[in-house]
N, C-alpha and C positions, 0 to 999 in steps of 0.2 A: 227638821224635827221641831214640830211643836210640843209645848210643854207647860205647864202651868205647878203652881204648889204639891199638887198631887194627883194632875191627870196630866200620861204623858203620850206622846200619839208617835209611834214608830216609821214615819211616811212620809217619803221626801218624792217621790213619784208617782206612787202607788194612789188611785183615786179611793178616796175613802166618804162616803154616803155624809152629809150634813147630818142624820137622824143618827146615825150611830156615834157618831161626836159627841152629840147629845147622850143618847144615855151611855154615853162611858163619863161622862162629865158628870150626869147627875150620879152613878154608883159613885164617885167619889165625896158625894158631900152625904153617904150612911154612917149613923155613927159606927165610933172601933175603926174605919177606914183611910189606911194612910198614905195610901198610892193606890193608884191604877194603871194601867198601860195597854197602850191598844197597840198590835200588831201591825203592820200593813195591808194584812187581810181583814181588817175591822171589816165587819157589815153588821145590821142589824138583826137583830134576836128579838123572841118572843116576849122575854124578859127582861133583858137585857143583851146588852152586846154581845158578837163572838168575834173571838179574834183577838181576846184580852184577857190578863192574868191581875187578879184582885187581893191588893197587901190590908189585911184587917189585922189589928190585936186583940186578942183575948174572947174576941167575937168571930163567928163562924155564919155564912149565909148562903145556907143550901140552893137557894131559887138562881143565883148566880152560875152555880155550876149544869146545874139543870136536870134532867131525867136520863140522860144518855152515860150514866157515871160510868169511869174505866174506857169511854171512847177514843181508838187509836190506831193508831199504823200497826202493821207485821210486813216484816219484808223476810221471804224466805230462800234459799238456792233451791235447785230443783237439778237434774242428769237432761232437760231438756237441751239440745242444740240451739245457739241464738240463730243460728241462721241452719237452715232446710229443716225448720221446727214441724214444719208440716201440717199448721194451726187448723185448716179445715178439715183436717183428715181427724186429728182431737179434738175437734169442737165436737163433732157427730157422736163418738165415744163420750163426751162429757155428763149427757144427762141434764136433770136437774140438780141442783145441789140446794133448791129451796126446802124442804121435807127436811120433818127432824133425822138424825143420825140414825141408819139401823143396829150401832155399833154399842156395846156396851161402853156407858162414860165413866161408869166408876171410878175407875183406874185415872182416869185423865182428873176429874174433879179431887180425889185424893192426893196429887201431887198438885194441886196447886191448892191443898187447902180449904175447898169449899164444902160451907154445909149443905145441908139436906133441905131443897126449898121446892117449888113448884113449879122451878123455869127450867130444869133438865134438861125438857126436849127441844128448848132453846139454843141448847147447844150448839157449833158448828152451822148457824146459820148465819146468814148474814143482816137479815133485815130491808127495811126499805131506807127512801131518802137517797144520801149522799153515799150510801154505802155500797162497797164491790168489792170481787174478786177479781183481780187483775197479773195477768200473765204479760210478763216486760222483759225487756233485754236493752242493754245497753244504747247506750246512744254516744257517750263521751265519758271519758275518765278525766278528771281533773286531776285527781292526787290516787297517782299508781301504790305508794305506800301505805297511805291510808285506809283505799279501797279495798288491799289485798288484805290488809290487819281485819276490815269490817269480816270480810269472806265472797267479795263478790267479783264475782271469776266472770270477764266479758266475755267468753266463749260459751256460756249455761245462762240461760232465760231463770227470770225469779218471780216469786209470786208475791204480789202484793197486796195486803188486805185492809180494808178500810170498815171495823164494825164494833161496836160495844156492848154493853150487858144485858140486851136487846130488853125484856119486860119487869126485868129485875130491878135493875137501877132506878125504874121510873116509880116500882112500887118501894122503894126505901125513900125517895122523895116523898110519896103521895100518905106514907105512914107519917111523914115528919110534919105535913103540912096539916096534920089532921090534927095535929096539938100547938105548929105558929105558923098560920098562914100568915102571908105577904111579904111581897119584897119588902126589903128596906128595914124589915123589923130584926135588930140582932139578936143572934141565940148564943148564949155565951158557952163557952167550947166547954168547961167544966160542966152546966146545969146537966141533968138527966135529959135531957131532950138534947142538947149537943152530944153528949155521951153515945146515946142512942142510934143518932145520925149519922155519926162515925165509924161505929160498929156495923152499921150496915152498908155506909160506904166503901168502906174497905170488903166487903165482902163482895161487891158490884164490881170494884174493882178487878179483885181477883177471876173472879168469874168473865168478867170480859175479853181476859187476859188465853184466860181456858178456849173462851169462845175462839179467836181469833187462830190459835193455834189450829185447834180442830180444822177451822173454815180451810185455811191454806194445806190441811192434813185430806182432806174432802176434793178441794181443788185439782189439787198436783195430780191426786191417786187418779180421777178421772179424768184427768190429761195423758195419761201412763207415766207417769213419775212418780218421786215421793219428795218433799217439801224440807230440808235443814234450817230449821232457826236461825235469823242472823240480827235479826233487830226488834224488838216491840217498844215499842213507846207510847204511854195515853197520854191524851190532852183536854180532857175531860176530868179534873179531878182535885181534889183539896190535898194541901201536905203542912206539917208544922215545919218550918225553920227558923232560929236564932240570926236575925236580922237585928246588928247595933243594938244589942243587948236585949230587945225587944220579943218575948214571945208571939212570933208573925204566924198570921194563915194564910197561905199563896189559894185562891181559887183560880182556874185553869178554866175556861170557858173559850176548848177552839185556840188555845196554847198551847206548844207542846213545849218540855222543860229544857232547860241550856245548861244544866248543871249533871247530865246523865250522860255525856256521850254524844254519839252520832244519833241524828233523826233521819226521817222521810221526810220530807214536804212534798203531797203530791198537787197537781195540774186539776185538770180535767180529763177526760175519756179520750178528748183530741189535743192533749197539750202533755209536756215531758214532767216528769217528777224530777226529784232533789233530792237526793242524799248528800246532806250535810254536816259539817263540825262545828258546834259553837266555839266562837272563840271570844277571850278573856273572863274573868271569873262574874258575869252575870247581872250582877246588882246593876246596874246602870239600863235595863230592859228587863227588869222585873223576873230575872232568871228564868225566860220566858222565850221564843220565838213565835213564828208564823205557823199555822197547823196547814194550811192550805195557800188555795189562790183566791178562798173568800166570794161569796156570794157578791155580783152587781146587780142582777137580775132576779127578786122575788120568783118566788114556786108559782105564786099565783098566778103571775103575769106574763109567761114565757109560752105556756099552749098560742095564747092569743096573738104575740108575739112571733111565733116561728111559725105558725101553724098555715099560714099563705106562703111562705117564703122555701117551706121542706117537707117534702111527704115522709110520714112515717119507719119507709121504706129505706129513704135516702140516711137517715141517721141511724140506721143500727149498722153500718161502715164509719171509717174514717180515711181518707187518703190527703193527706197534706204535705205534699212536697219539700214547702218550703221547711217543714218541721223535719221530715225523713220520716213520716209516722203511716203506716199502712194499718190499720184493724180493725179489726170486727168487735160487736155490740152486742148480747144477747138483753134482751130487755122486750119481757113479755105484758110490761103495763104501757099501754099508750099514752098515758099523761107522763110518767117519768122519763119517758123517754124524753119529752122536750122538756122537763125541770131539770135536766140535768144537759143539756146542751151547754157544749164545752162555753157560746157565747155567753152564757147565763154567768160564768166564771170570771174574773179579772184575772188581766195575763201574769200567770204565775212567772216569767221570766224577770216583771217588774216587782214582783214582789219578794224577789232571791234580790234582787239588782240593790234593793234597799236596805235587806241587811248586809248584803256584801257593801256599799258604800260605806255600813253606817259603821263597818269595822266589827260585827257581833257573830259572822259566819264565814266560813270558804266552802267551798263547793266542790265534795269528794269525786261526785260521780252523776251524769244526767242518764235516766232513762226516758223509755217510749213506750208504750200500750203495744201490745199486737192482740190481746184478745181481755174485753173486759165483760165480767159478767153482772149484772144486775141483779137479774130473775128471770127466771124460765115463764114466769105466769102473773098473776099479779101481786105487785111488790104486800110483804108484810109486814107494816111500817109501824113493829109493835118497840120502839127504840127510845119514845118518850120525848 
C-alpha cells in the first residue's frame, strides 16, 4: 500500500495505470480536500479517477462523481435451476429488453419516491457502456452462513444488474455545471448551488435504484422467472458523514461503500463476480471498496486491438475452462462488443486478492456468467 498526507492507493498487486495515480494525486491537492483513496480498480476517468472515494469538508464537487449518479450493482434470486437452466431455450424467449417498459411505472416510481421528470421511459433499461443484465449461478461458497443470511441459495441462478439513472443523472450534472463549471472549483455544500445539486442527486439517485430493479424485474420475467431482491448497492454517489468531528463529503466515483453490508464486485462477461463482507469499521480505506475489476484497456483502443486476433462471432460466447465459466453474449453493437472484452478488464481475482490481503473484505460467495445481456441492437449509451 502506498500512501502519502492525503492520497492513499489500495494496491499491493493489483496493476494500477501511472495516469490515474496522477489524477487521484492531483484531486487531492482541491481545496476542502482531505483524503482521497484509490481502489485497486483505479483506472483513469474523463475527469478524474474511478476506482476512488473523495473526503472533502464543507465543500462538495459534483464533476468527481460524474453524470452516472446512483450507479450500481442489484443481485436478485430468481426459481431458475443452476444447473439444466436451459439458457438457449430462454435466450430465444428473451427478446429484447432495450425498448422502454410497456408497463405502467407509476406504482414503481411512487414507492421509491420519485418526481415527475422526463426520463420515465428510461426506466428499466439498462443503457450502454459497461452496463448488463446478467443471469449467474454459483460457482463457490465461501461463507455458507453468510451467503444463506444474504438469501443466495446455490441450487437457483440469480440475476445481476449493472446500470444507473441513465439520462437523468447526467442532466442534474449538466443543470449544475451551467452555474460552476470546472473541476477543481469548490461548491460549498450549503450555497444554493450545492443545495440545488443535492436535491437532484438524490433524486438520480433514487431513480437508479428504481431503474435497476425494474431491469432485473424485465430480465427474470423474459427468462420465465421472476427476480427477489437480495442486494442493491450504488457506487456512483455523494453522502455526508461525521468523520473526527469533521462535517465530511465521501464522493463515490467506481466505489462502492464498506459501511452498508454485503456488495457485489463483479468481473467481466468472461470472469467470476464477488460477493463480499467488508470487514472492520472502514475509516482506514475511505469506507470504500473496489466497484469492479477496473478498466486496463481504454474504449478506444480495444476494436484495434482485438479486432485481428477475434471475430465478432467468436466473443458473443464464452467457454473458459480454467474458470468453469460457459455463456453466452447478446450484444447487438459491434464496437461494444470488443470495449467490453473480458481482456480490456484487470483480473478481478487480483483485485478481491488485495483487499482480502489488506484485511478490508472476506469473500461470501464466487459466481460465474452463463448468459449476459448488453443489447439486442445498438447499445444506448444515454448514462452520462
Amino acid at each position: 500500500m502506498v500512501s502519502s498526507k492525503t492520497s492513499h492507493l489500495f494496491s499491493q498487486g493489483t496493476w494500477v495505470d501511472h495516469q490515474a495515480t496522477l489524477q487521484l494525486g492531483k484531486s487531492a491537492e482541491f481545496p476542502g480536500m482531505v483524503h482521497v483513496f484509490g481502489m485497486p480498480d483505479l483506472h483513469v476517468g474523463k475527469v478524474g479517477p474511478v476506482g476512488a472515494a473523495f473526503h472533502s469538508v464543507d465543500v462538495i464537487y459534483p464533476e468527481l462523481v460524474g453524470g452516472d449518479i446512483g450507479c450500481g450493482m442489484h443481485l436478485g434470486a430468481t426459481d431458475i435451476p443452476a444447473r439444466g437452466h436451459a439458457v438457449q431455450k430462454r435466450l430465444r424467449r428473451l427478446g429484447s429488453i432495450d425498448e422502454p417498459w410497456s408497463g405502467d411505472t407509476r406504482e414503481l416510481a411512487a414507492s421509491h419516491d420519485l418526481d415527475e421528470s422526463r426520463y420515465e421511459r428510461g426506466l428499466g433499461t439498462i443503457g450502454g457502456g459497461n452496463h448488463f443484465a446478467e443471469l449467474q449461478v454459483v460457482h463457490e461458497i465461501a461463507d455458507a452462513e453468510a451467503a444463506s443470511r444474504i438469501g443466495i441459495n446455490p441450487d437457483f441462478a440469480l440475476v445481476l444488474i449493472h446500470s444507473g439513472s441513465r439520462g437523468l443523472g447526467q442532466s442534474v450534472l449538466e443543470s449544475h455545471l451551467g452555474e460552476s463549471a470546472g473541476l477543481g472549483r469548490a461548491v460549498p455544500a450549503d450555497s444554493n448551488a450545492g443545495r440545488s445539486y443535492i436535491a437532484g442527486h438524490e433524486q438520480a439517485r433514487r431513480f437508479a435504484r428504481a431503474n435497476r430493479e425494474l431491469i432485473a424485474h424485465r430480465f427474470a420475467e423474459g427468462l420465465g422467472s421472476k427476480s427477489s431482491p437480495l442486494l442493491d448497492v450504488g457506487h456512483n454517489f455523494l453522502e455526508q458523514r461525521e468523520i473526527g468531528g469533521a462535517r465530511t463529503w465521501i464522493h463515490r466515483k467506481g466505489a462502492a461503500p464498506s459501511d452498508r453490508g454485503p456488495v457485489v464486485i463483479p468481473g467481466s462477461r468472461g470472469t467470476w463476480s464477488f460477493v463480499v463482507e467488508p470487514l472492520g469499521d472502514g475509516s482506514r480505506n475511505g469506507f470504500s471498496l473496489a466497484h469492479g475489476a477496473g478498466r486496463k484497456i481504454p474504449r478506444g483502443h480495444c476494436r484495434e486491438k482485438f479486432m485481428d486476433s477475434y471475430t465478432r462471432e467468436e466473443l458473443l460466447s464464452v467457454n473458459d475452462k480454467k474458470l468453469d465459466i460457459k455463456s453466452h453474449v447478446v450484444c447487438g453493437d459491434r464496437d461494444l462488443v470488443f470495449e467490453e472484452h473480458p481482456k480490456a478488464y484487470k483480473d478481478i481475482r487480483q483485485v478481491i486478492g488485495d483487499m482480502v490481503d489488506l484485511g478490508i473484505i472476506k469473500v461470501v460467495a464466487v459466481l460465474k456468467p452463463v448468459l449476459t445481456y448488453k443489447t439486442s441492437g445498438t447499445a444506448d449509451d444515454g448514462d452520462g
